[in-house]
Biopython code that builds the backbone (N, CA, C, O; Angstrom):
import numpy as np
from Bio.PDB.StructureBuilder import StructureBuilder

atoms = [
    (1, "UNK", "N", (89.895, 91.639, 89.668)),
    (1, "UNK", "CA", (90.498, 90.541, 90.391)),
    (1, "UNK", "C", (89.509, 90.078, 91.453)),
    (1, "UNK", "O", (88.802, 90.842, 92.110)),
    (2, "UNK", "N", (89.524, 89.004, 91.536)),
    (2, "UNK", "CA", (87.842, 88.332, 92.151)),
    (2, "UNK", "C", (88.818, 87.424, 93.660)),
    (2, "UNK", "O", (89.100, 86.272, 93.331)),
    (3, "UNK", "N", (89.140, 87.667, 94.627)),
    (3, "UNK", "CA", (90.205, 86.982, 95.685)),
    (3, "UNK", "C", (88.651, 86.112, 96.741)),
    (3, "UNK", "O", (87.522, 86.577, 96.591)),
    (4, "UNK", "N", (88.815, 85.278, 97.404)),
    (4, "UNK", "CA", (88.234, 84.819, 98.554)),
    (4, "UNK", "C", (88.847, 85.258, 99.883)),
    (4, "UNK", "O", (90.075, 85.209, 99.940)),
    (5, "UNK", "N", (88.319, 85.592, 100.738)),
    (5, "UNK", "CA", (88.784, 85.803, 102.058)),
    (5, "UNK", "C", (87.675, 85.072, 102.994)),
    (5, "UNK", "O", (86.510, 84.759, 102.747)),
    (6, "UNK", "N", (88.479, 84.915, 104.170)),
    (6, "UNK", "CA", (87.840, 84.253, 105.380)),
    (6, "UNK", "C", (87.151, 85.622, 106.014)),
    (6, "UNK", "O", (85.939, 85.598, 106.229)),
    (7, "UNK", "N", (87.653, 86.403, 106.212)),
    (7, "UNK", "CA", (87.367, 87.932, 107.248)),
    (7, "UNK", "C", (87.774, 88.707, 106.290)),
    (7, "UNK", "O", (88.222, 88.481, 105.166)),
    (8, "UNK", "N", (87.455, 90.120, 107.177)),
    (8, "UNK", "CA", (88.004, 91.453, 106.743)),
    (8, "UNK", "C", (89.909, 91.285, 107.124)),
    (8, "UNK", "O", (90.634, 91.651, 106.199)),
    (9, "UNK", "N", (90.348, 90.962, 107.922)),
    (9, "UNK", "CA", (91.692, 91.018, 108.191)),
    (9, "UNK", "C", (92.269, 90.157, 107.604)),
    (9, "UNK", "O", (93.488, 90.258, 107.472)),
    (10, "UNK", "N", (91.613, 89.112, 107.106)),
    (10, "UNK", "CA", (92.118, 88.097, 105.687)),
    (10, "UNK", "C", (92.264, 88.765, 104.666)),
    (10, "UNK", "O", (93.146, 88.416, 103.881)),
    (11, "UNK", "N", (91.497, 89.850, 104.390)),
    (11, "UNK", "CA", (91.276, 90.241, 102.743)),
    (11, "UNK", "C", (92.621, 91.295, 103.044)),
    (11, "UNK", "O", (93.440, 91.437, 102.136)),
    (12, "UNK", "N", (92.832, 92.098, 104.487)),
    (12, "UNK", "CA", (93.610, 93.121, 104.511)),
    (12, "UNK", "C", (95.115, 92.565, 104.133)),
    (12, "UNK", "O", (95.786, 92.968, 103.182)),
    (13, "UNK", "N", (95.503, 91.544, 105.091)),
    (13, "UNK", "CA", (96.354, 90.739, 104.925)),
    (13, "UNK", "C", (96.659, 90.353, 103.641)),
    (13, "UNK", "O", (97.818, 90.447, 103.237)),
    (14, "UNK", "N", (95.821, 89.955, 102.984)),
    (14, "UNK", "CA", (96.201, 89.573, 101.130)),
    (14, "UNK", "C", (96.469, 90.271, 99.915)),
    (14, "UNK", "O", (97.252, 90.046, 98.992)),
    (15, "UNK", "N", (95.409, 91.417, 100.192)),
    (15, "UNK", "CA", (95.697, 92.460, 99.303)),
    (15, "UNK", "C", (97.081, 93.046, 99.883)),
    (15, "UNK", "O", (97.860, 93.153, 98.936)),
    (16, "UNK", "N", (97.698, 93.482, 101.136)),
    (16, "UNK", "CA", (98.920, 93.977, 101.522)),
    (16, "UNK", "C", (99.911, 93.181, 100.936)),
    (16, "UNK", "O", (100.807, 93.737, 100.301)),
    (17, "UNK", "N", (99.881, 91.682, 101.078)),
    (17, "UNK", "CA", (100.794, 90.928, 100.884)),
    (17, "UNK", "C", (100.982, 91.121, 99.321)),
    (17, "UNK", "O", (102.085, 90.987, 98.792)),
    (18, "UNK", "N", (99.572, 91.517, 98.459)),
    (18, "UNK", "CA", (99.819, 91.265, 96.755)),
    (18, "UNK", "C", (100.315, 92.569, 96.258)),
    (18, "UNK", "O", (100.077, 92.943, 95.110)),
    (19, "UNK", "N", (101.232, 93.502, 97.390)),
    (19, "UNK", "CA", (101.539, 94.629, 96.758)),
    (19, "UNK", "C", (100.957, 95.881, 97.091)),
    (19, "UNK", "O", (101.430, 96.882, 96.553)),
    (20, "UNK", "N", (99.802, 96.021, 98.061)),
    (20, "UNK", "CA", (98.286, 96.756, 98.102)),
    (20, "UNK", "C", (98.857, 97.898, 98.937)),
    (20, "UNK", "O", (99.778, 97.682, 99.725)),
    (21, "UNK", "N", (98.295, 99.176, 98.770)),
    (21, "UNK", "CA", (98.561, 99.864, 99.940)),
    (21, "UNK", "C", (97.518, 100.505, 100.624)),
    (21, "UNK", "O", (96.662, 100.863, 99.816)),
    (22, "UNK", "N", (97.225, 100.810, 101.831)),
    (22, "UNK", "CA", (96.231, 101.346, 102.396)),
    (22, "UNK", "C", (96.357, 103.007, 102.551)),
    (22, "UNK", "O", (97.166, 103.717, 103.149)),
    (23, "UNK", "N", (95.068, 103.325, 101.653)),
    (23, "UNK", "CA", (94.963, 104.432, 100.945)),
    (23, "UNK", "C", (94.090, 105.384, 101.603)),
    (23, "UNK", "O", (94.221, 106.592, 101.406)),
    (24, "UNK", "N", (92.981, 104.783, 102.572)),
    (24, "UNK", "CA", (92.252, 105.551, 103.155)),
    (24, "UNK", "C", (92.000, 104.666, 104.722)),
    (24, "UNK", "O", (91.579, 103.510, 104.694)),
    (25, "UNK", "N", (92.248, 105.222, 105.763)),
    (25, "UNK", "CA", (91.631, 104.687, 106.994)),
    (25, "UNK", "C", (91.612, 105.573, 108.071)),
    (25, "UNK", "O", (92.473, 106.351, 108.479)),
    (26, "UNK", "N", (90.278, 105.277, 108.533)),
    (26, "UNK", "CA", (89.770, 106.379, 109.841)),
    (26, "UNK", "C", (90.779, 105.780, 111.317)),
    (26, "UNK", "O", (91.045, 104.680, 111.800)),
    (27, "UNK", "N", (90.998, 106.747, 111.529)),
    (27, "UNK", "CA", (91.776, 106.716, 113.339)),
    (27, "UNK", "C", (90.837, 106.645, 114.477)),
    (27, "UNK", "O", (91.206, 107.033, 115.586)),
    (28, "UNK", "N", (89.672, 106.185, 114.287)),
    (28, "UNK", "CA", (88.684, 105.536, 114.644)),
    (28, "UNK", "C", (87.667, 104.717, 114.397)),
    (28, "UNK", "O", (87.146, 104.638, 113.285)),
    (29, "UNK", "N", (87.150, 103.764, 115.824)),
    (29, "UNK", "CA", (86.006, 102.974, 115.479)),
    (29, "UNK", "C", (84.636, 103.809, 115.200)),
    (29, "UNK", "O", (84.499, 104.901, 115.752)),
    (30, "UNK", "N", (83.522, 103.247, 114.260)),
    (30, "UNK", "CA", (82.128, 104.220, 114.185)),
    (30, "UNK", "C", (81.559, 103.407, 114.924)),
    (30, "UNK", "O", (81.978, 102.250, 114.966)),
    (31, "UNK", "N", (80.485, 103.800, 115.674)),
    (31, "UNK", "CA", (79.205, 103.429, 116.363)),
    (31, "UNK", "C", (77.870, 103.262, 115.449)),
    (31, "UNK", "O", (77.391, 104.382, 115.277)),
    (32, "UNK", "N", (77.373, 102.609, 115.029)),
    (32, "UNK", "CA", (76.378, 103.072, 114.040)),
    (32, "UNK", "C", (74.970, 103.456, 114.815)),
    (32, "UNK", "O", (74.742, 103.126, 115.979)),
    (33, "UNK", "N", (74.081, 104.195, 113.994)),
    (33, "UNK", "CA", (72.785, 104.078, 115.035)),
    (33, "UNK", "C", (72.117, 102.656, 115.754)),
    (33, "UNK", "O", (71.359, 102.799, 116.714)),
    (34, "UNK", "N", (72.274, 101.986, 115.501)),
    (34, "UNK", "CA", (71.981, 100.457, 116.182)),
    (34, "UNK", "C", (72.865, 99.903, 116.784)),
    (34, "UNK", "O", (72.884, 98.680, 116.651)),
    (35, "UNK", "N", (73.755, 100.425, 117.523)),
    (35, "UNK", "CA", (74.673, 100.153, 118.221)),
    (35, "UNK", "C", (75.900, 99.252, 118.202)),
    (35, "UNK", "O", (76.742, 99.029, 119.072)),
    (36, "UNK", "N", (75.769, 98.831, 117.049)),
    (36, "UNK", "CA", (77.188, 98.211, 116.449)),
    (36, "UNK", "C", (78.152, 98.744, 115.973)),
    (36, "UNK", "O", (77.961, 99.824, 115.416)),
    (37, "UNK", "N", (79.335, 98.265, 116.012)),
    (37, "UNK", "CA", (80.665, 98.490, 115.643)),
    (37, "UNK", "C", (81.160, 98.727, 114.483)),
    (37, "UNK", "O", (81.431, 97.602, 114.062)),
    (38, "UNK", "N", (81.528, 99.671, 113.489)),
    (38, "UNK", "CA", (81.557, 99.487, 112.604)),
    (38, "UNK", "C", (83.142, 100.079, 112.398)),
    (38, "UNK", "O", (83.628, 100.641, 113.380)),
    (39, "UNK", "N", (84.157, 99.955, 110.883)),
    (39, "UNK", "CA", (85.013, 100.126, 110.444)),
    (39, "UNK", "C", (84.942, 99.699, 109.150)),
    (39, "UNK", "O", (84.117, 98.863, 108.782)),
    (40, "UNK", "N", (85.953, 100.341, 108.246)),
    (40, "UNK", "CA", (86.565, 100.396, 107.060)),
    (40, "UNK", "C", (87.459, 100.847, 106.658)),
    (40, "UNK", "O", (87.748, 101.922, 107.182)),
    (41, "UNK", "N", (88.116, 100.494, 105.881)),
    (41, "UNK", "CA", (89.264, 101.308, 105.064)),
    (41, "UNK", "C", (88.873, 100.743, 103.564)),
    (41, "UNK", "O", (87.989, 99.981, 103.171)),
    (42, "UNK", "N", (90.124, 101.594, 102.786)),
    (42, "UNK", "CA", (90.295, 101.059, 101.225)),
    (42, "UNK", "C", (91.892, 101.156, 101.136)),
    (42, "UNK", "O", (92.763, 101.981, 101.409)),
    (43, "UNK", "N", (91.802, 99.846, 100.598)),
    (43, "UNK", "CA", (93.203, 99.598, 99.913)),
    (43, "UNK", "C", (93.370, 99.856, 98.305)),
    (43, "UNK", "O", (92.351, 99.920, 97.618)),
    (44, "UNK", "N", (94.439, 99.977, 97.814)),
    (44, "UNK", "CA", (94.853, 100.118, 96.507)),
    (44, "UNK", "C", (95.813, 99.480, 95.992)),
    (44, "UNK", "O", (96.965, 99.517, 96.425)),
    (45, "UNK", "N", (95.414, 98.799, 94.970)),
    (45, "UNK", "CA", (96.314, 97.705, 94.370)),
    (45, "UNK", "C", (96.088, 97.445, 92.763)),
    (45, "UNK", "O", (95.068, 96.882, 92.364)),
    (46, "UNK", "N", (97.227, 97.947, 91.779)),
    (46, "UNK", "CA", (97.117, 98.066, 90.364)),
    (46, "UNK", "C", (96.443, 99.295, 90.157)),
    (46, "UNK", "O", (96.271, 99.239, 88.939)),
    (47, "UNK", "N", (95.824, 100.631, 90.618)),
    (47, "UNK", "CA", (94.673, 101.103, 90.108)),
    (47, "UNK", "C", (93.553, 100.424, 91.055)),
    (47, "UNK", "O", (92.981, 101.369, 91.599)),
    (48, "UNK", "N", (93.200, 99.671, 91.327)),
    (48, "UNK", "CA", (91.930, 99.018, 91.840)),
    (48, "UNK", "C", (91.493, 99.180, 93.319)),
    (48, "UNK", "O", (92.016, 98.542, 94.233)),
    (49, "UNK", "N", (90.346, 100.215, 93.511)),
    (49, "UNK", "CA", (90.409, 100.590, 94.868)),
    (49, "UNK", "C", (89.359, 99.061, 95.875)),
    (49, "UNK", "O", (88.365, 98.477, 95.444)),
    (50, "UNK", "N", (89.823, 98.907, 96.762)),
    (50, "UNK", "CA", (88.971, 97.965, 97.806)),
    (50, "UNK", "C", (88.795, 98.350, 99.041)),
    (50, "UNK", "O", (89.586, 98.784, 99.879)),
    (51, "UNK", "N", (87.457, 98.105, 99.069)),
    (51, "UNK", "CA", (86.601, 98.172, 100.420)),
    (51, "UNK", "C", (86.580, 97.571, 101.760)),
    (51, "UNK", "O", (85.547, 97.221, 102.331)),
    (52, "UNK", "N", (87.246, 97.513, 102.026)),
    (52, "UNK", "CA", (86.845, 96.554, 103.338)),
    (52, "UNK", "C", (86.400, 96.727, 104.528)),
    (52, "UNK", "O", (86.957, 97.575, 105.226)),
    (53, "UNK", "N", (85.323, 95.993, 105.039)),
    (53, "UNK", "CA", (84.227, 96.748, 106.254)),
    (53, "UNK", "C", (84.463, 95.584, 107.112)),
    (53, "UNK", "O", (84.885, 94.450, 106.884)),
    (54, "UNK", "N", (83.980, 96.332, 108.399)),
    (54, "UNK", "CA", (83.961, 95.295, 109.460)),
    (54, "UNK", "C", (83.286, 95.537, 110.285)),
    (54, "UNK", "O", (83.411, 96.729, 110.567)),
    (55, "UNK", "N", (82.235, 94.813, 111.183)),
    (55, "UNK", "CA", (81.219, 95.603, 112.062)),
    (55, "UNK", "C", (81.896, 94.017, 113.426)),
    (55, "UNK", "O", (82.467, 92.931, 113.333)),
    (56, "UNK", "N", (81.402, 94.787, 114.361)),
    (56, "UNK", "CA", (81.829, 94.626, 115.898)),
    (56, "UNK", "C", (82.722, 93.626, 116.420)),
    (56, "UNK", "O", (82.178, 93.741, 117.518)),
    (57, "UNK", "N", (83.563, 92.785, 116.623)),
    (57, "UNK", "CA", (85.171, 92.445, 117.222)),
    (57, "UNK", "C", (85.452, 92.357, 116.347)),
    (57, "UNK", "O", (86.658, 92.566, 116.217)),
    (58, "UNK", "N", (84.441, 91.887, 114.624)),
    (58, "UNK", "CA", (85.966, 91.663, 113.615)),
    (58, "UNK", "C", (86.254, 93.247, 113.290)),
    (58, "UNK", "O", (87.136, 93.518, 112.476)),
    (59, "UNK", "N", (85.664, 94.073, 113.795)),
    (59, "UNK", "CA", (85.969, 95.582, 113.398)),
    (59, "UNK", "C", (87.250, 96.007, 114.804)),
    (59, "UNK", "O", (88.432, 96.241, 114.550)),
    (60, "UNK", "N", (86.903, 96.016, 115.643)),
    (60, "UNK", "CA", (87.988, 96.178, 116.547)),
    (60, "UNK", "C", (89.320, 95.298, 116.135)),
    (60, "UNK", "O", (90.474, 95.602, 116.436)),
    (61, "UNK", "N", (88.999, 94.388, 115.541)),
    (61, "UNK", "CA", (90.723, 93.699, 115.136)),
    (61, "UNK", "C", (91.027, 94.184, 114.203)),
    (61, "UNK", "O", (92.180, 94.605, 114.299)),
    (62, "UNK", "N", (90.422, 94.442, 112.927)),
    (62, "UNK", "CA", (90.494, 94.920, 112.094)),
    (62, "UNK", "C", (90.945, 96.664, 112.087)),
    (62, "UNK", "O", (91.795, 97.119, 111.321)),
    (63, "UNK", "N", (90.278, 97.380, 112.973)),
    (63, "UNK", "CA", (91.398, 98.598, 113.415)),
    (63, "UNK", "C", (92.353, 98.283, 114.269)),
    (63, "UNK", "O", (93.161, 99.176, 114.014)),
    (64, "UNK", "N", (92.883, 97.583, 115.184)),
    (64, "UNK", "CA", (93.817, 97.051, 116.069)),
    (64, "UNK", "C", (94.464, 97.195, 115.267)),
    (64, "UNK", "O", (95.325, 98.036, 115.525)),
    (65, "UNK", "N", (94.581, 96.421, 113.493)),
    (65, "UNK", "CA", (95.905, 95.809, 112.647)),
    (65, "UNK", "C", (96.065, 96.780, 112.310)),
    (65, "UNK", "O", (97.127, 97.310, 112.639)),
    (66, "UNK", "N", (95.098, 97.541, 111.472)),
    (66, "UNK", "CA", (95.707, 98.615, 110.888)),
    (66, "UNK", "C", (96.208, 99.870, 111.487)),
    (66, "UNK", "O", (96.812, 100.509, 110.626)),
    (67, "UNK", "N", (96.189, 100.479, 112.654)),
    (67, "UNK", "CA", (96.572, 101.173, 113.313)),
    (67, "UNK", "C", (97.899, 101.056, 113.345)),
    (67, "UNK", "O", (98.732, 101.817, 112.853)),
    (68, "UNK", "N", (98.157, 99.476, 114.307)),
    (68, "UNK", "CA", (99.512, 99.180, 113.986)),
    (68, "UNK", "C", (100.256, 99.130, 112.499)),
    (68, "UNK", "O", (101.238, 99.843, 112.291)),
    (69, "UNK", "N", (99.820, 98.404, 111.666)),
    (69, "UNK", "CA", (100.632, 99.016, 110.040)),
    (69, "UNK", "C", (100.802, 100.210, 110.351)),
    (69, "UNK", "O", (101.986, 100.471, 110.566)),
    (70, "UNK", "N", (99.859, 101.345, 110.505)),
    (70, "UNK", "CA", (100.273, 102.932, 110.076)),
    (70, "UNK", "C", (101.279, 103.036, 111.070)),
    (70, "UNK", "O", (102.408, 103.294, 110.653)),
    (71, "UNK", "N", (101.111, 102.881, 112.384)),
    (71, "UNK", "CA", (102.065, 103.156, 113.436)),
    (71, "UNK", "C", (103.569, 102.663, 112.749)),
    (71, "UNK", "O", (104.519, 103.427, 112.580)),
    (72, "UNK", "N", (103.553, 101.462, 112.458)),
    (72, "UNK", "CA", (104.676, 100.914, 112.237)),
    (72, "UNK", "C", (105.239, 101.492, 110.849)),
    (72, "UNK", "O", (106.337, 101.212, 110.368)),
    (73, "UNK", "N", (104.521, 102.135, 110.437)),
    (73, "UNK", "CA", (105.207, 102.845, 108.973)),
    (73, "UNK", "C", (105.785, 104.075, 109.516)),
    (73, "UNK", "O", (106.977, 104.369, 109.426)),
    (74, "UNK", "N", (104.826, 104.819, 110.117)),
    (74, "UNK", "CA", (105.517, 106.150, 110.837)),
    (74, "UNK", "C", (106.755, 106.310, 111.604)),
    (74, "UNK", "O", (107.518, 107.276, 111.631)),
    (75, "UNK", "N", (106.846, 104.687, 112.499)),
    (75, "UNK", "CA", (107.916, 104.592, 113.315)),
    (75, "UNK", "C", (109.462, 104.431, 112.256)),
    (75, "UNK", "O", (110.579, 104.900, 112.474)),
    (76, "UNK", "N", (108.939, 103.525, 110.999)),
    (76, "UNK", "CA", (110.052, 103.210, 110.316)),
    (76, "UNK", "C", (110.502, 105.125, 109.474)),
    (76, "UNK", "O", (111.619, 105.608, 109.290)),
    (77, "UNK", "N", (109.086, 105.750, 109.155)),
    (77, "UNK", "CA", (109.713, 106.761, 108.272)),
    (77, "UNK", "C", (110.337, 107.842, 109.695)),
    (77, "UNK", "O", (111.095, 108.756, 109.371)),
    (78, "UNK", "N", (110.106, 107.734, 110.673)),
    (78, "UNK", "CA", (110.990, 108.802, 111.371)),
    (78, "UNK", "C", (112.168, 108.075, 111.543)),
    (78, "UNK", "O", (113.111, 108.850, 111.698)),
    (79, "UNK", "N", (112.645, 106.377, 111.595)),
    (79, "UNK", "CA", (113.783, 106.226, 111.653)),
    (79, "UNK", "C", (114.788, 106.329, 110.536)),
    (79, "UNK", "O", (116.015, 106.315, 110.435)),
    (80, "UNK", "N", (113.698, 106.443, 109.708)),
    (80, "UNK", "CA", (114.411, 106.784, 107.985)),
    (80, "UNK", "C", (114.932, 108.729, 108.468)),
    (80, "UNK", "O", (116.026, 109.169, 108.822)),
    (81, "UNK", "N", (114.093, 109.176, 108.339)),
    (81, "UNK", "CA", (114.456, 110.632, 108.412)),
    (81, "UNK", "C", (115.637, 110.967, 109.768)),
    (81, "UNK", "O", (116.519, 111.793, 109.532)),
    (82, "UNK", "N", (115.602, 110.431, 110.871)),
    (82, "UNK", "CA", (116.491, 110.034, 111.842)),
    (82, "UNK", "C", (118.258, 110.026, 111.310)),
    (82, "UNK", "O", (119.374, 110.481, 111.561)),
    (83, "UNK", "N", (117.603, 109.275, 110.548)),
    (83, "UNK", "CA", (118.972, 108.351, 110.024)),
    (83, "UNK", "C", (119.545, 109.520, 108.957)),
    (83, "UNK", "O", (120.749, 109.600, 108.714)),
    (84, "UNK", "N", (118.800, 110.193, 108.499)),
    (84, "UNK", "CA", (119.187, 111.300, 107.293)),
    (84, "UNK", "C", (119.960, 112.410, 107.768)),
    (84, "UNK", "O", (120.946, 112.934, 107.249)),
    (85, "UNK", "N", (118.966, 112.870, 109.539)),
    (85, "UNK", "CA", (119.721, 114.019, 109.983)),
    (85, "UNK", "C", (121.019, 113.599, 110.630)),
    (85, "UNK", "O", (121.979, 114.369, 110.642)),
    (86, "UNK", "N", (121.076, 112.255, 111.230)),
    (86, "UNK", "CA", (122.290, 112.154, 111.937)),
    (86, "UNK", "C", (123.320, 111.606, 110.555)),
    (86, "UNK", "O", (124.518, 111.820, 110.743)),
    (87, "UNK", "N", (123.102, 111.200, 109.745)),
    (87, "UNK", "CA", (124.468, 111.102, 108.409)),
    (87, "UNK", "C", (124.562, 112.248, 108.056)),
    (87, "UNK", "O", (125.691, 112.357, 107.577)),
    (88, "UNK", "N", (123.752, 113.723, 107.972)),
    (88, "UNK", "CA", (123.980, 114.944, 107.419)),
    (88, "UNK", "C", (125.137, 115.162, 108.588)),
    (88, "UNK", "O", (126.322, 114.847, 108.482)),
    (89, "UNK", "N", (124.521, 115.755, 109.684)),
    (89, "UNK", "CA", (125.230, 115.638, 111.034)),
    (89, "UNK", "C", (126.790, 115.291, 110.663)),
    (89, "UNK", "O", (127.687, 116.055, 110.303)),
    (90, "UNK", "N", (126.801, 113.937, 110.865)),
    (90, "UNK", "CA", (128.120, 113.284, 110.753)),
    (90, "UNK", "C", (129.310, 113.740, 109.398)),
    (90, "UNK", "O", (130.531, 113.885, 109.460)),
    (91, "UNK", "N", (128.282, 113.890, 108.132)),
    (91, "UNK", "CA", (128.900, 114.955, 106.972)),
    (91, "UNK", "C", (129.361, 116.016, 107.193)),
    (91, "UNK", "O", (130.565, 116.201, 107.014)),
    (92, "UNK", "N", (128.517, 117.036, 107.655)),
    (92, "UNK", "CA", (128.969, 118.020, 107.904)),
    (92, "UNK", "C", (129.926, 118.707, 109.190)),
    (92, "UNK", "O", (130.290, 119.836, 109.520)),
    (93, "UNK", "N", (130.072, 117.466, 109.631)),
    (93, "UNK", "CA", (131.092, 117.491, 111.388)),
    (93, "UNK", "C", (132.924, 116.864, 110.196)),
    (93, "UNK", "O", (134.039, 117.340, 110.408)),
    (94, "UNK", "N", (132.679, 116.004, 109.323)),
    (94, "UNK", "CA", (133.660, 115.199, 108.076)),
    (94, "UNK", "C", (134.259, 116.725, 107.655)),
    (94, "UNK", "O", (135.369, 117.242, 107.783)),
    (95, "UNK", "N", (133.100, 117.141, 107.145)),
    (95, "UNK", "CA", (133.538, 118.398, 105.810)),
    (95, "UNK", "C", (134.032, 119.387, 106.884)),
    (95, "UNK", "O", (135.025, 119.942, 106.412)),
    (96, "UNK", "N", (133.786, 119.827, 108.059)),
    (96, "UNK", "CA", (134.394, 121.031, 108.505)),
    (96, "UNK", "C", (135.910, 120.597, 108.972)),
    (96, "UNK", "O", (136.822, 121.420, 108.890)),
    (97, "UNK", "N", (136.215, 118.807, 109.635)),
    (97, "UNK", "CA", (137.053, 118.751, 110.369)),
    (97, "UNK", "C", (138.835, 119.088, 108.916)),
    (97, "UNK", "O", (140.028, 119.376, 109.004)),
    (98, "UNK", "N", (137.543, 118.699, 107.540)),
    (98, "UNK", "CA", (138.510, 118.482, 106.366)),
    (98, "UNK", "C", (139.254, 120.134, 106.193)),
    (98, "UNK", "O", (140.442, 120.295, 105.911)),
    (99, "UNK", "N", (138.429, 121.074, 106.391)),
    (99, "UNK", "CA", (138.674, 122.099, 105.963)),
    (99, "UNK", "C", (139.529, 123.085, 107.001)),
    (99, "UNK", "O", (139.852, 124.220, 106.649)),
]
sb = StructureBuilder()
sb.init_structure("model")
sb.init_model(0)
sb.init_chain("A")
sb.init_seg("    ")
for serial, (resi, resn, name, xyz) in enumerate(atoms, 1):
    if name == "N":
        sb.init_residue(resn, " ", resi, " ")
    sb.init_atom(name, np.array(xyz, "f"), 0.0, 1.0, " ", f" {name:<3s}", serial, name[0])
structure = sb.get_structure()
């Protein structure tokens, strides 16, 4: 699949939107020996792994977003699991009051 993007946070944005999931990303920015900024991750979409790099502010936005995605997935799966212990909770407060 051959896509155009404007940036790295264009391509992240598109591949996410076509289904994609982000499969590998560092919890930090790299420094390279020449003193620029660097970042990447890979997304996955069909089987098809993608690259996407970014060297100095488009790399800081580019971890900015994705940080937040992961954050915001973590926040949703503890409100998922949240939600599991307090309906067990509430079941098992049902089943004793039944018995």
């Amino acid at each position: 699949m051959f896509l155009n993007y404007k940036n790295s946070l264009d391509a992240l944005i598109m591949l996410l939107s076509l289904g994609g999931k982000i499969t590998q990303a560092s919890n930090h920015l790299s420094l390279m020996l020449n003193g620029l900024k660097y970042y990447s991750l890979e997304v996955t979409i069909n089987g098809d792994h993608y690259l996407i790099q970014a060297f100095e502010q488009e790399a800081s936005d580019l971890f900015d977003a994705v940080m937040a995605i992961i954050d915001e997935k973590k926040t949703a799966i503890k409100k998922i699991k949240n939600f599991q212990i307090i309906n067990f909770i509430e079941l098992e407060f049902f089943l004793n009051r039944i018995n």
